[in-house]
N, C-alpha and C positions, 0 to 999 in steps of 0.2 A: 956367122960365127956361132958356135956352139951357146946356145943361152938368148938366142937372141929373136926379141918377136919378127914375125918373119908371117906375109902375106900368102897367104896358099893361090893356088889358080883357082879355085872357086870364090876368092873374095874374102874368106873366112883367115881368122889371124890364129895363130900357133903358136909355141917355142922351140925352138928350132934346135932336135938333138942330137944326142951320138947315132952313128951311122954303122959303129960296130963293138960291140961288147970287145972287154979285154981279151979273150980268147976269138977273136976273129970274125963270129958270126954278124950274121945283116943284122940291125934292127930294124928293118922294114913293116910293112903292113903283115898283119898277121905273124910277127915274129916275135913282138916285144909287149910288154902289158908296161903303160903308161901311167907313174902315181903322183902323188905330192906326201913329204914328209914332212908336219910342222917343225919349225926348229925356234928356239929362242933365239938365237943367238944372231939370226941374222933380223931381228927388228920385229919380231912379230910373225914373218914369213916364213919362209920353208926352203925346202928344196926339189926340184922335181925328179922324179927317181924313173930310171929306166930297167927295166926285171928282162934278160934276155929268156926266150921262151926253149931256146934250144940247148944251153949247156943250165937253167932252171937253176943256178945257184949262184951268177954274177948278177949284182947291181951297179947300177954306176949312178951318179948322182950331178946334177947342176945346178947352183953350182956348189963344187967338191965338194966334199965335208972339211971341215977345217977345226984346230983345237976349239975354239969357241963356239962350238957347235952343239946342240942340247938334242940332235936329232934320237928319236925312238931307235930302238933296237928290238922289233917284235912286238904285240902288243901291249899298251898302257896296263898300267895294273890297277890305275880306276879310271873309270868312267865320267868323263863329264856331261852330263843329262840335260839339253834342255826342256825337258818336258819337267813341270811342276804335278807336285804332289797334293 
C-alpha cells in the first residue's frame, strides 16, 4: 500500500509510492525525482513528495496534504542555520 515501508530485492528498505502521476505517466526509475516536505502538522514529520519528471508540474504527496497541514509551498523565506556565528 502506498506509504508503506516495503523491503526492496536488495535488502534495502524504501517507501513504497505512487506508480503514476495524476495525468498517467510512470513514476519509475528515471522518471520521478523523489523529496520530503516538512510539515507541522503531521507531529514534527513531513511528507514524501513525488515530482513526475515528464509533465514537470504535478506533485503528489504521502501522505496527502490535508487541512492541518503546515506543508512549504516553494521556498522558506528564512533560513534556519545550524552553523554558529
Amino acid at each position: 500500500m502506498l506509504g508503506d515501508l516495503v523491503q526492496t530485492t536488495d535488502g534495502k528498505w524504501m517507501i513504497r509510492g505512487h506508480e503514476r502521476c495524476p495525468n498517467g505517466h510512470s513514476l519509475g526509475a528515471n522518471q520521478v525525482l523523489v523529496g520530503h516536505v516538512a510539515c507541522l502538522g503531521h507531529g514534527g514529520g513531513g511528507h514524501t513528495s513525488w515530482h513526475c519528471r515528464t509533465c514537470d508540474a504535478v506533485v503528489v504527496y504521502g501522505p496527502p496534504l490535508n487541512t492541518h497541514c503546515t506543508a512549504l509551498d516553494g521556498p522558506a523565506s528564512v533560513r534556519i542555520s545550524s552553523s554558529r556565528r
